[in-house]
N, C-alpha and C positions, 0 to 999 in steps of 0.2 A: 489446504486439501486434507483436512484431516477429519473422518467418522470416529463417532463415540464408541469403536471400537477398542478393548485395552490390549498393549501389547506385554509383553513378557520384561521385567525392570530388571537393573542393575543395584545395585546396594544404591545410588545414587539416587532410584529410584524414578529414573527417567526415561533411558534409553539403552538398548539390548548393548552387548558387547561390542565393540567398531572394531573390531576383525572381525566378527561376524556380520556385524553391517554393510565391512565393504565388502566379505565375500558375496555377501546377496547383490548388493549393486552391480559387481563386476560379473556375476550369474546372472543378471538379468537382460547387462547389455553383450553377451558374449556372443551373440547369434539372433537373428531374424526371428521375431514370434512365430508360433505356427498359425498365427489366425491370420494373417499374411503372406503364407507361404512362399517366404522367398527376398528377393531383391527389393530394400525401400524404395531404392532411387531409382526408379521406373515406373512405379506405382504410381499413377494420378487421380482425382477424384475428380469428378466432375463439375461442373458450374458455369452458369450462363455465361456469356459473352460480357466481354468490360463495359462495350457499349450500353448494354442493357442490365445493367448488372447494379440497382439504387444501392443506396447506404441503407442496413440494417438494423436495425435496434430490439433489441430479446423486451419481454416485459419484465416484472420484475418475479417469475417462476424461476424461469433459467438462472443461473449463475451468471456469467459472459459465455459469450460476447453479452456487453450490452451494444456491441454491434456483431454481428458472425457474416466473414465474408462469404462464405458456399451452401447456408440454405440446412444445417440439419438440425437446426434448431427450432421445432414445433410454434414454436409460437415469437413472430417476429415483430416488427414494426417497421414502417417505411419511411425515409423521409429522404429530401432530395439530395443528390447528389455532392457535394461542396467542390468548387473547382478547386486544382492544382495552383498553391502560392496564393492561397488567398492573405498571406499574410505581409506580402509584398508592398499591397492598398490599404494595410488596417492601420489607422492614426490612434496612438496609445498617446495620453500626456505623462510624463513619468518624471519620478523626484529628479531625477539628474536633468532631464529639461529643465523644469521647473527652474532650477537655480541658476538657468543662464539671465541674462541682462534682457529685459522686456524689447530693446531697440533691435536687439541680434537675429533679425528673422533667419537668417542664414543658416546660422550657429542653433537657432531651436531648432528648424526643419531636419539638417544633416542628424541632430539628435532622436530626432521623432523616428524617421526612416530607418535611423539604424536599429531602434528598438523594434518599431514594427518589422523589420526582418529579421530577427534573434530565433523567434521559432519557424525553425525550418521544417515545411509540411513536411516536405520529402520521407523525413525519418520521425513523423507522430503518425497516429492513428490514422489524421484523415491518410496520409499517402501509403498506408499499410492497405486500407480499405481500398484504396485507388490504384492500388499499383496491376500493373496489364501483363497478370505472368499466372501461367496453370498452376491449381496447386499440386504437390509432391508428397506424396505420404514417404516422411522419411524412418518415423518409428512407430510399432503398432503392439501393443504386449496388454494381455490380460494383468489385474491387478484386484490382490482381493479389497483393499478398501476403495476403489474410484471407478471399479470397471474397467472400462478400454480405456487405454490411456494414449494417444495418438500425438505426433507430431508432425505436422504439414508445412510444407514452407513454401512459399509466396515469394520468390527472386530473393532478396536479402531479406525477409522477415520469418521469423519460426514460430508459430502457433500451437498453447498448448491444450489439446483438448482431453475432457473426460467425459465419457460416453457424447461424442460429438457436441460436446458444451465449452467454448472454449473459456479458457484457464488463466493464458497467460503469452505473454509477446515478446519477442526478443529479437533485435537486428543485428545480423552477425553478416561473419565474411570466411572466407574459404579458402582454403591452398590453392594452387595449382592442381596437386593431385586429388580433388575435392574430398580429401580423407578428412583435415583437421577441420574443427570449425570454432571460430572464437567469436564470441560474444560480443559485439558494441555495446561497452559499460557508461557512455556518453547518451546514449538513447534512452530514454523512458518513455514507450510508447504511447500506452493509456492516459487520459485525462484522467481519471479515479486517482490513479496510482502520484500523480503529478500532485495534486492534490493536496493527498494526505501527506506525501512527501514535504511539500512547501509548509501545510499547517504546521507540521511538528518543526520543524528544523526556526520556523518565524519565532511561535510562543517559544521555545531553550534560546534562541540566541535573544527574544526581548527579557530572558528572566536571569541571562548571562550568566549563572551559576551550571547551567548545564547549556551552552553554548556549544556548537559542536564544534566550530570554527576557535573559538577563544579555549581550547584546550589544556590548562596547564602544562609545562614542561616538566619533565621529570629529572629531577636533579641524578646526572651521570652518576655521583660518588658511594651514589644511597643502594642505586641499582650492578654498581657493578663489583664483584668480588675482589676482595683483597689482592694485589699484584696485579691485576689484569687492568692492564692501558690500553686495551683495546678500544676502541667507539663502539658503543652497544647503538642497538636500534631504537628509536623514539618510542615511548610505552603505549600504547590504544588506552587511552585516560577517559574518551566516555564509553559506555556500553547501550546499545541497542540490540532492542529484541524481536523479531520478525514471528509469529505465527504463523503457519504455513510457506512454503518455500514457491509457489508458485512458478512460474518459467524462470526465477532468480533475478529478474531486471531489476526492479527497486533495491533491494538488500544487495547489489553488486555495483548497483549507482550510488547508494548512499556510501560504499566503503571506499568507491575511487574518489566520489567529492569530497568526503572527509577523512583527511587520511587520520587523523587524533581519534577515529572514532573505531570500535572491535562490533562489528554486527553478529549477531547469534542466530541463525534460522533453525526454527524444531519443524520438524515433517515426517508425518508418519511414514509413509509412502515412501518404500527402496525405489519401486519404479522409478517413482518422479523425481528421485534422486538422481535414479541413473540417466533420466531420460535429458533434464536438466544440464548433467555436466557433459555429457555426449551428444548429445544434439540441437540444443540450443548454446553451448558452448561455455556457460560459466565456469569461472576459476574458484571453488572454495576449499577450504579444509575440511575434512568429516573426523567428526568430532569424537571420542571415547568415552566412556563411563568418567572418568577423572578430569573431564576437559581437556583431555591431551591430545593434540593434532596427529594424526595418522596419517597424512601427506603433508611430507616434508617440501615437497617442492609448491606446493597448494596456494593460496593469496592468505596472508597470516592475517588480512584484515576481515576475510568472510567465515565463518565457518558455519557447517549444520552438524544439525543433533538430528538423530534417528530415531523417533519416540512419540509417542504421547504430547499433545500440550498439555495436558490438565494434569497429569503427576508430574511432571517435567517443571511446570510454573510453580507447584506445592514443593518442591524442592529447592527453587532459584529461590524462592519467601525465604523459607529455613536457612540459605547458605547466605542470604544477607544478614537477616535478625543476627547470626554469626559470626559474624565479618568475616565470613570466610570468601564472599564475593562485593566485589563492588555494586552499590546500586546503579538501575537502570536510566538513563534519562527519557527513553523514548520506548514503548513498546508498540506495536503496530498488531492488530488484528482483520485476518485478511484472508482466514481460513475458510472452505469449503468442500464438498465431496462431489462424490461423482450424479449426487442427483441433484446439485445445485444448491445446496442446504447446506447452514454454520451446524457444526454439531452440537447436541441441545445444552453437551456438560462444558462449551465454551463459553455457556451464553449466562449461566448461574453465579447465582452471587459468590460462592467459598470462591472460583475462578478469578472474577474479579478482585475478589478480596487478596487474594494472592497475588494479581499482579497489582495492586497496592501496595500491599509489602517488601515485592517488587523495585519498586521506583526510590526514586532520589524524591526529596521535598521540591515542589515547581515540577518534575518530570509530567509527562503524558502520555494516557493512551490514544490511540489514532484508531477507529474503527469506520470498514467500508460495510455499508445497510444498504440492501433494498429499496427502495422509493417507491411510492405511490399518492394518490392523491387523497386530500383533506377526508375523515371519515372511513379510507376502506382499511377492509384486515389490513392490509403490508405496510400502508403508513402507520398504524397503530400497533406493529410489532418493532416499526422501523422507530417510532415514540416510546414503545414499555424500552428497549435497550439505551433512550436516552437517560431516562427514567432511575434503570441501574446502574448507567456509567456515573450520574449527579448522586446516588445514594453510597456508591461504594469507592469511588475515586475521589470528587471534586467537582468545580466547575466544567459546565459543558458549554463547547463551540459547535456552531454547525455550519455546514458549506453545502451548496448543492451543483453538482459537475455542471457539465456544457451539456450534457446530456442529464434530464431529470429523473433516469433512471436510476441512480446512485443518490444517497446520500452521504456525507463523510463527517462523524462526529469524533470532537474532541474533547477529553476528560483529562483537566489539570489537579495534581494533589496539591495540596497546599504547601506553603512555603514553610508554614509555621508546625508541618507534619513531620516528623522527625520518624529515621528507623526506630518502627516498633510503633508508631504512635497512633492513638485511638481512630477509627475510621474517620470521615466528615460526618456519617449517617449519625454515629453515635455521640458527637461533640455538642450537639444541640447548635442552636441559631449563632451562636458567639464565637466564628473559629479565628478569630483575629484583623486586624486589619488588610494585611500582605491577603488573609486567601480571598477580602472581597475584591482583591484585585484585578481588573480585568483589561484586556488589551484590546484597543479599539482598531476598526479596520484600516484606518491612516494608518497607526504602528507597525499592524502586522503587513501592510502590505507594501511600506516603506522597508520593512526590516526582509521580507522575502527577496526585495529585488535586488538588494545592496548583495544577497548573501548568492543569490543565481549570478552579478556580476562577477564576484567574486569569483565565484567556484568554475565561472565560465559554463553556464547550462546553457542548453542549445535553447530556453522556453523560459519564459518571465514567471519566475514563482509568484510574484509579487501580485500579477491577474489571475492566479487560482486561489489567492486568500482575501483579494478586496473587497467580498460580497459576504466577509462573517457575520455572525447572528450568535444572540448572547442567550444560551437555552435556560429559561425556568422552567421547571416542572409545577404542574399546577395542581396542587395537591387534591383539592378536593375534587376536580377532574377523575385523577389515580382511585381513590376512595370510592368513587361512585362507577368506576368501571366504564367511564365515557370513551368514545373512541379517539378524541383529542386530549392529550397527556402533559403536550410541553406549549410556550409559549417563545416564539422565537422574536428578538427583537434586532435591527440591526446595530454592531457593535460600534459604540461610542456616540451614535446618532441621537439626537430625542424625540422622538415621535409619538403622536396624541397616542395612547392604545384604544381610542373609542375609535378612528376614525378610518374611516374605510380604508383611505392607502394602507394604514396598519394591518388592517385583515387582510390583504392582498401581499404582505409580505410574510418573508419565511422560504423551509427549503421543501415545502408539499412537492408534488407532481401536479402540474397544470393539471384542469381540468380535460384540457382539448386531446392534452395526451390519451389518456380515458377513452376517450372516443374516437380518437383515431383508433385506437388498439381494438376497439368494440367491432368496427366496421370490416377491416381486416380476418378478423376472427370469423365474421360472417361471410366474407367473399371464401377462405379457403372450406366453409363448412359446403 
């Protein structure tokens, strides 16, 4: 959520002062907006009947929803309903079946079933969309970069919107005296978000130098001062960086599944700050000009920056080349404002280039794009950003949701890129053997599922990355200003590129979508 607007820096040159930041925070949730006048938790909005009430999908103007449950998003999409537990009946074959004994029907089935029920609808998207409870405006505050910035809750789900665009999703739970409310850090609603999550977290643990699970240990003797026999706390040995702070679900799922790991979220937005840790309920630190935590009692493994991305990023480059910060293994870009738009100095190469300088060797950027189908402008913006991710990071991955609204590209730096070292753009055709390396969809999606066991995720990482695509950009496509840029192929498979199943693959937006959205368009005109 953040506009190319600039705020006022620090020497650090990122982020206002964090006594000043929290007092805004705490000014803004101190009292009831006046655009609201009055009590949240009374306040309802309106919306059809559950009965009647289809699954929505925004196209790809909106921001999210790419599905919105109550209708204020201009331009929607329909599609049916999904029933409750559908995943009760869904037969997955998975590596851990796989290795039972071929005679053991018993032993695969009990396997199969148990997988097939890992993702509980109840607490994803479909059963957020499903679920039979009014919505509740519980916070409502003007904000000068997002507009209205609104929070509604749907029974245990809290929905983040900006100018009636939703933002961001979180499953939380409530006192008794329904004053606190905390977050379920085990939930990640969104499919998008599930996603990119699994992408990043597969390619570091297949590249096991940024691992987020295989963490190095910090040697007690190094870290702890002279005399002092105390047991110190385990050190956050990788760093991850979140762009935009959204409703905080991802950046507070990734800090409770990996505890080795320090998440950093930059957000311009005091509101969404405030609105964030007061009513959808995240635990983070808020961060100071020096990186110094100003809530001591806070989750020491989340924290946000109050700032700008784009001097905030030109800063984290500098405090690496420096060693004054460790690099990054993961950066996630995921930023937007209130009229549904990345801002435009997120999307330019020096950005980029910055978060190159950025990362560890092997690290990734992880970005969520718009979708659209083969040919129109949003696929071919959703192509020029794949375009920049392969000129100024690395190798690009691509995935397309359950929904083809979303696309989610990944940008690996090379292994052989060292702090400091020359872009890929500028190395010419030769950047070594390690960076023509690439990870096929067995690995990664062997390596997601091992790592959702693990972590114990309510949702198989391992079925949001087994459908990658290994992105070339096609140069003289780019040159001639065609509106097809990259060339997707699926990973590690070999397929004719003349032959039509080939053109039929990739992460486009069906055509049909297209036209569904076309006819829609014309019944509400």
């Amino acid at each position: 959520s953040h506009r190319g607007t600039p705020v006022a820096l620090s020497m650090a040159g990122a982020v206002p002062v964090a006594s000043v930041a929290h007092a805004r925070c705490v000014g803004v949730c101190a009292g009831p907006s006046s655009a609201t006048g009055g009590d949240f938790s009374s306040r309802q909005t309106s919306r059809p009947a559950a009965s009647s009430h289809p699954r929505r999908f925004a196209n790809a103007k909106p921001r999210r929803p790419f599905f919105f449950r109550d209708g204020g998003v201009p331009r929607t999409r329909l599609r049916k309903t999904r029933s409750p537990h559908r995943h009760e009946t869904k037969v997955r074959v998975t590596p851990l079946a796989s290795q039972l004994n071929w005679w053991d029907v018993t032993g695969r089935l009990a396997k199969i079933l148990a997988e097939a029920s890992r993702d509980d609808d109840d607490r994803s998207e479909n059963g957020y969309l499903e679920h039979d409870s009014p919505p509740v405006v519980k916070f409502d505050t003007q904000s000068q970069f997002n507009g209205a910035v609104t929070v509604v809750a749907h029974g245990p789900w809290r929905s983040l919107r900006f100018n009636e665009v939703e933002q961001g999703l979180t499953y939380v739970t409530v006192d008794e005296n329904k004053k606190n409310v905390k977050a379920d850090v085990d939930v990640l609603g969104y499919e998008y978000l599930r996603c990119m999550t699994a992408a990043a977290c597969s390619v570091c643990a297949l590249d096991r130098d940024n691992d987020w699970e295989r963490a190095a240990l910090v040697d007690e003797s190094t870290t702890r001062p002279p005399g002092n026999n105390l047991r110190t706390e385990p050190s956050k040995t990788r760093r991850i960086i979140c762009v935009g702070l959204g409703s905080g679900a991802m950046p507070a799922f990734i800090a409770s599944k990996f505890p080795n790991v320090k998440v950093e979220v930059v957000e311009i937005d005091p509101v969404v700050v405030c609105a964030v840790r007061e009513f959808h309920g995240v635990d983070f630190e808020l961060i100071d000009d020096d990186g110094n935590n100003t809530d001591s009692s806070a989750d020491p493994g989340l924290g946000v920056v109050l700032g700008d991305a784009g001097p905030w990023m030109q800063q984290a480059a500098l405090a690496v080349l420096r060693g004054d910060e460790k690099p990054a293994c993961a950066i996630f870009l995921d930023a937007f404002d209130g009229d549904g738009e990345t801002p435009a100095h997120l999307l330019q190469d020096n950005f980029l280039e910055n978060c190159y300088e950025t990362l560890a060797p092997g690290g990734v950027v992880v970005a969520n794009a718009f979708n659209g189908v083969k040919g129109s402008l949003v696929r071919k913006n959703a192509e020029q950003f794949a375009v920049a991710l392969e000129a100024n990071i690395g190798q690009v991955y691509s995935w397309n949701v359950e929904t083809p609204v979303n696309v989610v590209f990944l940008a690996r730096k090379g292994k052989g890129s060292g702090v400091g070292a020359t872009r890929k753009s500028d190395q010419g055709a030769d950047v070594g053997k390690e960076n023509s390396l690439r990870f096929s969809r067995t690995q990664l999606k062997d390596a997601a599922y091992k790592i959702s066991t693990e972590c114990n995720f309510e949702w198989d990482a391992g079925d949001r990355v087994k459908r990658a695509f290994w992105v070339t950009v096609d140069r003289t496509a780019v040159a001639n200003g065609d509106s097809t840029l990259i060339k997707e192929a699926p990973a590690g498979l070999d397929v004719n590129p003349l032959s039509r199943f080939a053109e039929a693959l990739g992460t486009s937006m069906p055509p049909e979508w297209e036209a569904e959205n076309l006819v829609e368009e014309g019944e509400k005109l």
